[in-house]
Structures are given as structure tokens and as C-alpha cells.
C-alpha positions in Angstrom: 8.5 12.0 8.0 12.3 13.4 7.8 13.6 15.3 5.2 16.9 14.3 5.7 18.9 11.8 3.8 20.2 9.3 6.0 22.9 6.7 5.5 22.7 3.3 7.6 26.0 2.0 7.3 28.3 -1.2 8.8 25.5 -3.3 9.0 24.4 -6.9 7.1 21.1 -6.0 5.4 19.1 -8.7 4.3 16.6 -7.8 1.7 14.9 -11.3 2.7 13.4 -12.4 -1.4 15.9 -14.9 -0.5 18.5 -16.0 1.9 21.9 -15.0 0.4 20.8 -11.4 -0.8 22.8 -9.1 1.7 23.3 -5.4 1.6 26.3 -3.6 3.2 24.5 -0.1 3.6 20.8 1.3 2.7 20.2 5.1 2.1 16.5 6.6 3.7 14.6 9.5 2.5 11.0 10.5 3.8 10.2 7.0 5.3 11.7 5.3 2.0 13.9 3.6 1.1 15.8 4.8 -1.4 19.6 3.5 -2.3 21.3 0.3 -1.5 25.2 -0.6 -1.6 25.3 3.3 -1.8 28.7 5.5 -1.8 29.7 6.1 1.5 31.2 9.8 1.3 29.6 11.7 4.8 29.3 14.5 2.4 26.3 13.6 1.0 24.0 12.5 4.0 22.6 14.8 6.7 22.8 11.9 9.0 25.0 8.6 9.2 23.9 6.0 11.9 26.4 3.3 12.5 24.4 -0.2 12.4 28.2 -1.9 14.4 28.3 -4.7 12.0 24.6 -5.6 13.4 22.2 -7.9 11.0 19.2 -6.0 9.9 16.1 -7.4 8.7 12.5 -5.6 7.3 10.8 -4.7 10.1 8.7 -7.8 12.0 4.9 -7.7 12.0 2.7 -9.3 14.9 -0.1 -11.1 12.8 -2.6 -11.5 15.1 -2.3 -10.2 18.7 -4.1 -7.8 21.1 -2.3 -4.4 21.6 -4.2 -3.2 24.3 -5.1 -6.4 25.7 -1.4 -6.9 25.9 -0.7 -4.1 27.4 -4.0 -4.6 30.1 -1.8 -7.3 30.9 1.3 -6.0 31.6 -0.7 -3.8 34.2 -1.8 -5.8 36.4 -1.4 -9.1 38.1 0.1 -12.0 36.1 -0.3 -16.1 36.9 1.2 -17.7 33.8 2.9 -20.8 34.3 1.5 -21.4 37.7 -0.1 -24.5 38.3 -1.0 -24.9 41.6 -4.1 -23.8 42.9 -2.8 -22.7 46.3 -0.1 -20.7 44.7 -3.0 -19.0 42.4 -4.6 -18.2 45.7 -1.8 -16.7 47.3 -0.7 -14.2 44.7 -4.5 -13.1 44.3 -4.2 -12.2 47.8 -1.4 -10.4 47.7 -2.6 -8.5 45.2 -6.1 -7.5 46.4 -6.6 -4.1 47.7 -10.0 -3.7 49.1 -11.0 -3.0 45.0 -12.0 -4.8 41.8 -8.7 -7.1 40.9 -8.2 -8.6 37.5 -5.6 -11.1 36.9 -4.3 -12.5 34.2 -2.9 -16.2 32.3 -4.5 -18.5 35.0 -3.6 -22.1 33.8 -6.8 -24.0 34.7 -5.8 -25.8 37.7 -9.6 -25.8 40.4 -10.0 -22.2 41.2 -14.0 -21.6 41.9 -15.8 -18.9 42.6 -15.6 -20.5 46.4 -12.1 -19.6 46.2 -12.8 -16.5 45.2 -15.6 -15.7 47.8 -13.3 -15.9 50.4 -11.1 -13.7 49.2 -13.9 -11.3 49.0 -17.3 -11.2 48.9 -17.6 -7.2 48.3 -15.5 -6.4 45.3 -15.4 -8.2 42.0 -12.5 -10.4 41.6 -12.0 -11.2 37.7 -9.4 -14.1 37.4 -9.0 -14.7 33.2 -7.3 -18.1 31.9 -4.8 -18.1 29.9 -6.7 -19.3 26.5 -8.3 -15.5 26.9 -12.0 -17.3 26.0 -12.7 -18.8 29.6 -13.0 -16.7 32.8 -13.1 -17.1 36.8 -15.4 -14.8 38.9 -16.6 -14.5 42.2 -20.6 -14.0 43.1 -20.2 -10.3 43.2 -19.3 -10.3 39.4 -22.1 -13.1 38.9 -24.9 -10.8 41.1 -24.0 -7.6 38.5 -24.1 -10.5 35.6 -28.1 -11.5 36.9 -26.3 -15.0 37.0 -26.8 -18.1 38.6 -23.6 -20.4 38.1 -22.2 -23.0 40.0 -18.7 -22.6 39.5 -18.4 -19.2 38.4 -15.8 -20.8 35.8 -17.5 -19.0 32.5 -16.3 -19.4 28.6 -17.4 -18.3 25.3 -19.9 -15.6 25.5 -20.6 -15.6 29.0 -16.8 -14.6 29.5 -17.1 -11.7 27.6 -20.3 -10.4 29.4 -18.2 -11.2 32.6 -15.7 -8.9 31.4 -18.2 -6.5 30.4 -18.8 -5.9 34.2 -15.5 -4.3 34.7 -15.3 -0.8 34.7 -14.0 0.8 31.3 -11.2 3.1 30.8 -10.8 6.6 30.7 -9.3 8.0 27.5 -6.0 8.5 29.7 -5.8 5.0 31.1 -6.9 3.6 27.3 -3.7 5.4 26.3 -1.3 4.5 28.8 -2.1 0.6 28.1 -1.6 0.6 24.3 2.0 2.6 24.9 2.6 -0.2 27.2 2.2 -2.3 24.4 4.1 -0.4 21.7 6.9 -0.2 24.5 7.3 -3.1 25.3 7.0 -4.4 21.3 9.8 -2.6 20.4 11.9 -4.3 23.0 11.6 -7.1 20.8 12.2 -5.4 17.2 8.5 -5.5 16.7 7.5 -2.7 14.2 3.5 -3.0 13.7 0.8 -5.6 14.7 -2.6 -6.7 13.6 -4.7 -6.2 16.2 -8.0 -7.4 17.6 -8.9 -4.6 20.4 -12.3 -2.6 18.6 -14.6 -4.6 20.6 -13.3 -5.2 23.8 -12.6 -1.9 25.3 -14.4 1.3 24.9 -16.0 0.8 21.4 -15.4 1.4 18.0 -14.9 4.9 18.1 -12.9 5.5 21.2 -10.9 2.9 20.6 -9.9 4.1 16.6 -9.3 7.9 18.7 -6.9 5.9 21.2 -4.7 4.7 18.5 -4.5 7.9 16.5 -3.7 9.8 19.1 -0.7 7.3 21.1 0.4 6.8 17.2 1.8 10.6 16.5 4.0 9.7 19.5 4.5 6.3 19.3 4.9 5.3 15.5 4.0 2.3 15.0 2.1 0.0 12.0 -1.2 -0.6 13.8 -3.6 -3.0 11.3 -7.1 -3.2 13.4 -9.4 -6.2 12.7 -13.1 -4.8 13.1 -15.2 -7.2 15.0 -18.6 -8.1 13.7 -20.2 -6.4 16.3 -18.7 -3.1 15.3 -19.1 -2.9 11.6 -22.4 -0.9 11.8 -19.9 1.7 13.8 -17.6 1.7 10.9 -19.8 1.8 8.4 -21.2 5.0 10.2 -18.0 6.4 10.6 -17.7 7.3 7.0 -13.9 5.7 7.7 -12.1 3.8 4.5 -11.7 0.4 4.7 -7.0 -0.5 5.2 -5.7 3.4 5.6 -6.3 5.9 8.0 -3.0 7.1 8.1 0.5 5.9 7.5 0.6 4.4 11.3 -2.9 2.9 11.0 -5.3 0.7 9.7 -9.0 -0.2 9.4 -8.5 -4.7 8.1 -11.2 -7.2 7.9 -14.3 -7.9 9.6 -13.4 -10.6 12.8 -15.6 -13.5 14.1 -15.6 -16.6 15.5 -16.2 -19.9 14.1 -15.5 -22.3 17.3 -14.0 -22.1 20.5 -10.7 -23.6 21.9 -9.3 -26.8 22.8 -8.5 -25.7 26.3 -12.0 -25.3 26.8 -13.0 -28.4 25.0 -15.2 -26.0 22.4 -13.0 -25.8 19.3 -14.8 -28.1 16.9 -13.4 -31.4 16.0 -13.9 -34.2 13.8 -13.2 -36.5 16.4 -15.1 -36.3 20.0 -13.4 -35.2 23.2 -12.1 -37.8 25.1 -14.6 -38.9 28.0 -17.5 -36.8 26.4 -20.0 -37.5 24.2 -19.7 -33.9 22.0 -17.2 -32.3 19.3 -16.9 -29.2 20.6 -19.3 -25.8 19.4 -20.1 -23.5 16.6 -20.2 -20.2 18.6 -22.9 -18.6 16.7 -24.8 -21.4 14.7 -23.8 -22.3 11.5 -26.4 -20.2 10.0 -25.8 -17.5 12.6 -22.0 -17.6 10.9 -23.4 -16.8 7.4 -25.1 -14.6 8.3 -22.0 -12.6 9.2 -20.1 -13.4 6.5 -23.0 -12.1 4.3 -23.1 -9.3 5.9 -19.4 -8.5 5.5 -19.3 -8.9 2.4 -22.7 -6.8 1.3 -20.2 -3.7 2.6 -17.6 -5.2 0.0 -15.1 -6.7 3.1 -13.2 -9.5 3.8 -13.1 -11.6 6.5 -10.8 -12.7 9.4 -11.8 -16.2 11.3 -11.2 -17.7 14.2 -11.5 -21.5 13.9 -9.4 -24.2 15.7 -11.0 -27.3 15.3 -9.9 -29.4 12.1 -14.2 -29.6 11.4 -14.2 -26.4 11.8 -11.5 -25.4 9.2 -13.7 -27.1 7.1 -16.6 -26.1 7.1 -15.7 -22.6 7.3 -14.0 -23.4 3.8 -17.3 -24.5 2.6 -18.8 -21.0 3.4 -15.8 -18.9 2.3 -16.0 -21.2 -1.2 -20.0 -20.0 -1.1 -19.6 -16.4 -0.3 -16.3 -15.3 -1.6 -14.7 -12.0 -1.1 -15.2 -8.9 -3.8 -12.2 -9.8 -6.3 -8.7 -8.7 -5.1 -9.7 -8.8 -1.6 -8.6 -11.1 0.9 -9.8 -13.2 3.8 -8.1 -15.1 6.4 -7.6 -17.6 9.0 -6.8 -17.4 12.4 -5.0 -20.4 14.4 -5.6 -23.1 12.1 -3.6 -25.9 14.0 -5.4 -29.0 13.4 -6.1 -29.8 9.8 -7.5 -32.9 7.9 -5.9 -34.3 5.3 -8.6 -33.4 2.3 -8.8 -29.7 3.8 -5.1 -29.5 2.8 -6.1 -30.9 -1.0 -8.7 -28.1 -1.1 -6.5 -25.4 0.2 -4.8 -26.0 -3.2 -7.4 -23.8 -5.0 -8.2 -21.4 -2.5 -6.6 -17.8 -2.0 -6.3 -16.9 1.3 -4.0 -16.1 4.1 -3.8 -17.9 8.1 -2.7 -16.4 10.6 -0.2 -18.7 12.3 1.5 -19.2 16.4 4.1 -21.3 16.3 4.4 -20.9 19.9 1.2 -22.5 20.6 3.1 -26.0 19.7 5.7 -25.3 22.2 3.2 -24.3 25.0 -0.1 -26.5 24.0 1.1 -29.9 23.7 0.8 -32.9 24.4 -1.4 -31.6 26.7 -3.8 -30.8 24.0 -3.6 -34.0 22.5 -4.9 -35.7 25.4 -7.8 -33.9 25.1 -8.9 -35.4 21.8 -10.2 -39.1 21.3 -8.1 -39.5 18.6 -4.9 -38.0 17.1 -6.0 -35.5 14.1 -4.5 -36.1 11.0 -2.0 -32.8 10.6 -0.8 -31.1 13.8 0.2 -27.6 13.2 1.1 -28.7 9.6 3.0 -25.5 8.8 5.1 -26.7 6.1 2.2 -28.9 4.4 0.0 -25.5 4.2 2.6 -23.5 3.2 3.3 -26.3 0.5 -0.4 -25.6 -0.7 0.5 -21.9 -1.9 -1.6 -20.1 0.8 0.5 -17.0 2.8 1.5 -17.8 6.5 2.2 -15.0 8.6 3.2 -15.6 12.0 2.0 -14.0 15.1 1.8 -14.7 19.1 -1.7 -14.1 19.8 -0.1 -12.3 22.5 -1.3 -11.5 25.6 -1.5 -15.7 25.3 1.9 -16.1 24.2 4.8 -13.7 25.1 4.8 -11.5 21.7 8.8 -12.3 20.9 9.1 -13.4 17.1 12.3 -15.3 18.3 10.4 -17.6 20.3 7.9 -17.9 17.2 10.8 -18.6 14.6 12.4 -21.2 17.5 9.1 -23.2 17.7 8.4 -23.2 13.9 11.6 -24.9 13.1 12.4 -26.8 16.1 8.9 -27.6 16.6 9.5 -29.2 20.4 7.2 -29.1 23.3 8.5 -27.3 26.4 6.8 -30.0 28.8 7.9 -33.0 27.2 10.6 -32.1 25.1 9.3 -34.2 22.2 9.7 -33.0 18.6 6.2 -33.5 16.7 6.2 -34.1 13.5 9.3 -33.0 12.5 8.7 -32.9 8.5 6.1 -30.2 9.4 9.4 -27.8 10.8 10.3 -24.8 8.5 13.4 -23.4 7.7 14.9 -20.3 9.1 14.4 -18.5 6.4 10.7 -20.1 5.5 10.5 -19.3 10.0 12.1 -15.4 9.7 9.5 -14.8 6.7 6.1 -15.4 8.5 7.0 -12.0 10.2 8.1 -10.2 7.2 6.3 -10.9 3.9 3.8 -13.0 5.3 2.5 -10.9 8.3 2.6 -7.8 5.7 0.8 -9.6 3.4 -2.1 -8.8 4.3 -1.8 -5.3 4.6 -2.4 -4.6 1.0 1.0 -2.4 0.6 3.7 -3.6 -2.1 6.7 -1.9 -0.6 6.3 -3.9 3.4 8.2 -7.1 4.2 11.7 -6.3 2.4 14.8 -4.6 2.4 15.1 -3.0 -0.8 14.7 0.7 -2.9 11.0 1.6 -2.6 10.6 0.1 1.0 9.2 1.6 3.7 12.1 2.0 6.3 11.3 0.0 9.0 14.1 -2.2 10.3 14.6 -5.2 13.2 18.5 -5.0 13.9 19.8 -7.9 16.1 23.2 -8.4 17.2 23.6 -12.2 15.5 22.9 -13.4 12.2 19.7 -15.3 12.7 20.1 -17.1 9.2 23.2 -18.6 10.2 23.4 -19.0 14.1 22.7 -21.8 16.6 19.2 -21.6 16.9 19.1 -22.0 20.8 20.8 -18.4 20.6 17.1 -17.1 19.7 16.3 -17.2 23.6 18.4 -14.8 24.4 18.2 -11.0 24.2 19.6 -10.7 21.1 17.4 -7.2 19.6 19.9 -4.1 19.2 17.9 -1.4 17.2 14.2 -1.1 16.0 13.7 1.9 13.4 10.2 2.6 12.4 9.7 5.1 9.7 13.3 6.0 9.8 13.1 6.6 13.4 15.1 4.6 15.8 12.4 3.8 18.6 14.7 1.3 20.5 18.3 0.5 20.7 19.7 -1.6 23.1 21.8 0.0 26.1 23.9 -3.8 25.9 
């Protein structure tokens, strides 16, 4: 932290508990902040930064993403938005070098291990679809997985032991992808992100060691979900439960209740269309208490993935059975298809979900033809908001491109980007209800009183963008409109534009 007293100055600072209250200028001390509308005489700060008339909101929290797996990403090979199997082809082979290759965001469109297999039948070709729960491997991968498979088109569980075949990273490359990721996020006036990464690379403690150490170079507000499989790590680790540090901390216990759409596995009310089945419960429904039970006999919440609408409900039923120790809090994770007497119940239930709006933009109607019938509520962000439960938005990213522009855009435009159709349009938020999912509502959950505003006693993390996002056309938000992040008083990106 500084010791200096530093004056922001010339900029619009919205405090954001509501949408008129603007500052002019906001005095920082030690992280804090500490004056607002302050005198402006240079003799009494040690450091004056000119904001140019910019409009600065608190800083913008990622919900629910994957730092490192975003940054894995941005590292090697990408195939989002292609949808032609030949094309697929073709950029895998320009991409293999006589090594392992791992690609990235295939849109399911025919690729079989076949495919693969001719690309080569010596090194392990990993190609993973863009839902991030199905993969594509060739029969080397299958031959290290003791596998038989047809298609070598794996979801769920085998995915993951799929991926557990590739070979894990040294503590350098482990570094280098999560400051990829903190990078890149501060490009888009990103200041922290709850992240789901303990499981999926080099284990609990590794992984915990990674972050500290890229975090005294790279500040950032790091909030790790522990997955169930690493708890008994934790628990051995001596570690508190939320703060390690100012940069860092240890949230809720992750698991899965269903699957995805994409993958025909989140669990429905309704059947898939042309199938005889309503998706899966990953674990079994016992299974799934289990793990709550368990989470909560070390006094934690939980965080659960759950997409189908049968799903949401059920898992309510559970979370109603086993609640979490009093002033603790537990939350949802997708949550786009909902039944109409799940929103009733939500009404006397404390908990958080963690939103994407961009999954409207990118997932329908394509989704919807998956589904027999039409669920009741689709992505019914204003009807659960209605209910009194905190939305905080996130991208899910590497899925979604982790730009809270594009989140705020979808939430209140709420339009498709393959047919350009507006779905259910009473269900759009405004820009401020949109602007505050990455504020209040992502901080929320952090357990810190002094996140998601602009005001004395803040922390003094700021997202400065060059037009007024309260009050400009909304199609402006796909442009690059960031000028300044500022994490603990520290500018960490200003824009050269």
C-alpha cells in the first residue's frame, strides 16, 4: 500500500447506491478511500492524477470465471466461432508440431477421434468444446486413459480424466498463464475475479502458491472457489476460510449439480427433444448431499453449478435441508432456466447466483431447440432479482470473452447474436440494475463491506472508461471504450488511445 495521499481529479465518479450520485474528485490513502468532493489545492497531495473528464466506476468483479483456465487459453490454439468441420481440421493442422496440441472453444460441429487419428496417431491431440464440460481426443489420449470409446467425443467426468492426461505445469509456466489472465483482465477494467482453478491444475497447494506469488506483482482481487475434491487439502492447510491476504481469497466449497445443455446433461423438467431422458445428476442425488454435508460439517458454504430448471430445484430442496452456519452464504452458478414455483420459493431464500448474461447472446435459440418444450423463465434476470436474491454478473470466461461490456449489453438488450431476436424482453435490466451485477453484486459475496462503491471507507479500486455508460447509446459498449484501471490505488492499465 502507498503512503501517499493522492488526489483523483477531473473525472465523473459514480459512487453507484444509485444512478444520479456523482462525485467530481475522490482523495486515496493506504488503499482507501478517504475524501470525496475534496479541496483541490496541489499543496496538500503527494500525488494528483488527472482522470481527463473520464467516468469512473467501483472497480468490476468477474463472478465466476477461470483465471488460469483463461489464461491456458490465451496460450494456445483458439477455434471459437468456427463451425465447419473442415476448417476445425485445418487450423489443428497448422498448429501441430510433432507434440501434444490442445485447442481450445470447438463449437461441436463432427470432429471424431478419426479426424484426429489422421492428424496423428503418436502424440495426444486434446481438442476441448467450447461448453468447457465435453472434450475431443485422439486414441493416443484414449490408450493413456485405458479407454475404449467410439468417438473419442468425452463429457462430464470422463473429460476431466481426459484432461488429466496432459502434462501439468511447472511452477514457471503456472505463473506465466494466470498473468496472462490478470493482463489481459485489466484491458478490460477488470479489478478481481472469483475463480474456479484449485482443481484443475496442479492441486490445492501449488495452485494457492501460484496466486500468492503472481499477486505481489500483479495486484489483483483473486476470490478462489475450493472444489469438493480439494477440501481435505484445505482443511490440512491450516488456511482460514475468505482472507489470505488483501489480493486473495479462500470462498466456498464448488460442485456440480448437472451438466450442460450443449451436452444435453443439464437436468430438465421437460425431456430433450428426440430422446427419451432429462438430462443427469453428476454425482447422484445422494452422492450431492453427501457433499453438501460435508461442507458444511467444516462450517462452509457452498457454490453450485446447476443449469437445468429441475435441477435449480431440487438443489433448493437440499440447500432448504442443510442450510449454511448463520451469516454465511451459498450460491448459484448459471441458473438460466427457472420454473415458475422455483421463483415463489426463491422469495424466502438467502442466497446469491452467479449470473452470464452473455450466455443469452451466444446460447440461443440454439439451446432452445434442444428442449421438448420451452421452460417457463428463460434467463429471468429481472424476475430473480425481483425475488430479493443478489445477482452478480460474470462471463464464465474462458467460455465467454470476460468483457463486462458485453455482459451489461446482453443483460439489457437481451438479443441473440444468431437470430437477432429479443427474448423476453420484460426479463432486460436497466443499466444501472446491468453496471451493478459487477459492482455490488459480484462483491457481494466477498464478505467485505467497503467493495462495490465509490465512497469514503472504499477500497480504491476504480474502472475508468472514456463514456458515460449510464447515459450513452448502448451499442457504444462494443467498442474499446476502458481508459484506466486502478487497483489498490495503483494504476495497472491506462489506455495509450
Amino acid at each position: 500500500m502507498s503512503n501517499l495521499m493522492k488526489l483523483w481529479k477531473n473525472g465523473h465518479f459514480y459512487s453507484l447506491r444509485n444512478p444520479n450520485e456523482v462525485f467530481y474528485n475522490v482523495v486515496t490513502h493506504d488503499g482507501l478511500i478517504v475524501d470525496i468532493n475534496a479541496k483541490e489545492d496541489p499543496l496538500l497531495y503527494d500525488e494528483i492524477i488527472d482522470m481527463k473528464g473520464c467516468y469512473v466506476y467501483p472497480g468490476f468483479v468477474d463472478a465466476h470465471m477461470h483465471l488460469l483456465g483463461y489464461g491456458q487459453m490465451l496460450s494456445r490454439p483458439k477455434l471459437f466461432q468456427i463451425k465447419s468441420k473442415e476448417e476445425v481440421i485445418t487450423i489443428i493442422k497448422a498448429h501441430f508440431r510433432n507434440e501434444p496440441l490442445f485447442a481450445e472453444g470447438y463449437f461441436e460441429c463432427g470432429l471424431t477421434k478419426d479426424d484426429l487419428n489422421q492428424i496423428s496417431s503418436t502424440y495426444p491431440i486434446y481438442i476441448r468444446h467450447n461448453d468447457y464440460h465435453s472434450i475431443t481426443v485422439n486414441d493416443v489420449v484414449l490408450k493413456k486413459m485405458k479407454l475404449m470409446h467410439d468417438t473419442g467425443v468425452l463429457t462430464e467426468e470422463l473429460a476431466v480424466k481426459a484432461m488429466d492426461t496432459y502434462p501439468k505445469y511447472d511452477d514457471e509456466g503456472l505463473d506465466y498463464i494466470l498473468k496472462l489472465s490478470i493482463e489481459s483482465l485489466y484491458r478490460y477494467g477488470i479489478t478481481g475475479a472469483h475463480s474456479d482453478d484449485l482443481y484443475y491444475f496442479n492441486g490445492f497447494k501449488d495452485t494457492v502458491k501460484s496466486f500468492e506469488r503472481v499477486l505481489k506483482t500483479h495486484p489483483f482481487r483473486a476470490h478462489l472457489l475450493m472444489h469438493h475434491e480439494t477440501i481435505d487439502d484445505f482443511m490440512a492447510s491450516g488456511r482460514p476460510f475468505l482472507d489470505q491476504s488483501p489480493y486473495l481469497q479462500l470462498g466456498a466449497v464448488k460442485m456440480f449439480y448437472d451438466g450442460t445443455l450443449s451436452s444435453k446433461t443439464a437436468y430438465m423438467s421437460m425431456k430433450y427433444k428426440d430422446q427419451d431422458q432429462h438430462g443427469i445428476i453428476v454425482n447422484t442425488k445422494e452422492g450431492f448431499i453427501q457433499l453438501v454435508k460435508k461442507a458444511r460439517s467444516f462450517g462452509l458454504p457452498v457454490a453450485i453449478h446447476v443449469i437445468g430448471d429441475q435441477g435449480f430445484d431440487e438443489v433448493l430442496d437440499i440447500l432448504e435441508a442443510y442450510p449454511p452456519k448463520k451469516g454465511m452464504l451459498d450460491r448459484l452458478i448459471h441458473t438460466p432456466w427457472v420454473k415458475a414455483s422455483t421463483l415463489k420459493r426463491l422469495k424466502n431464500i438467502k442466497l446469491t447466483t452467479d449470473i452470464q448474461p452473455q450466455f443469452l447472446s451466444s446460447d440461443l435459440p440454439w439451446a432452445l431447440s434442444y428442449l421438448s418444450k420451452e421452460p417457463d423463465y428463460i434467463f429471468p434476470w429481472k424476475s430473480l432479482l425481483n425475488t430479493g436474491i443478489n445477482l452478480a454478473g460474470s462471463s464464465d470466461a474462458p467460455v465467454e470473452i470476460p468483457n463486462p461490456l458485453l455482459g451489461i449489453y446482453a443483460a439489457t438488450k437481451r438479443v441473440s447474436d444468431h437470430d437477432h431476436k429479443v427474448y423476453q424482453p420484460h426479463e432486460a435490466l436497466t443499466p444501472f440494475e446491468a453496471i451493478t451485477l459487477y459492482t455490488k453484486g459480484a462483491n457481494y459475496n466477498a464478505e467485505h463491506t467497503n467493495r462495490g462503491y465509490i465512497d469514503i471507507g472504499f477500497i480504491a479500486d476504480f474502472s475508468v472508461f472514456k463514456n458515460d455508460l449510464l447515459n450513452t447509446d448502448l451499442e457504444r459498449y462494443k467498442e474499446d471504450l476502458v481508459y484506466m484501471t486502478v487497483i489498490d490505488e495503483k494504476i495497472v492499465f491506462r489506455s495509450l488511445k
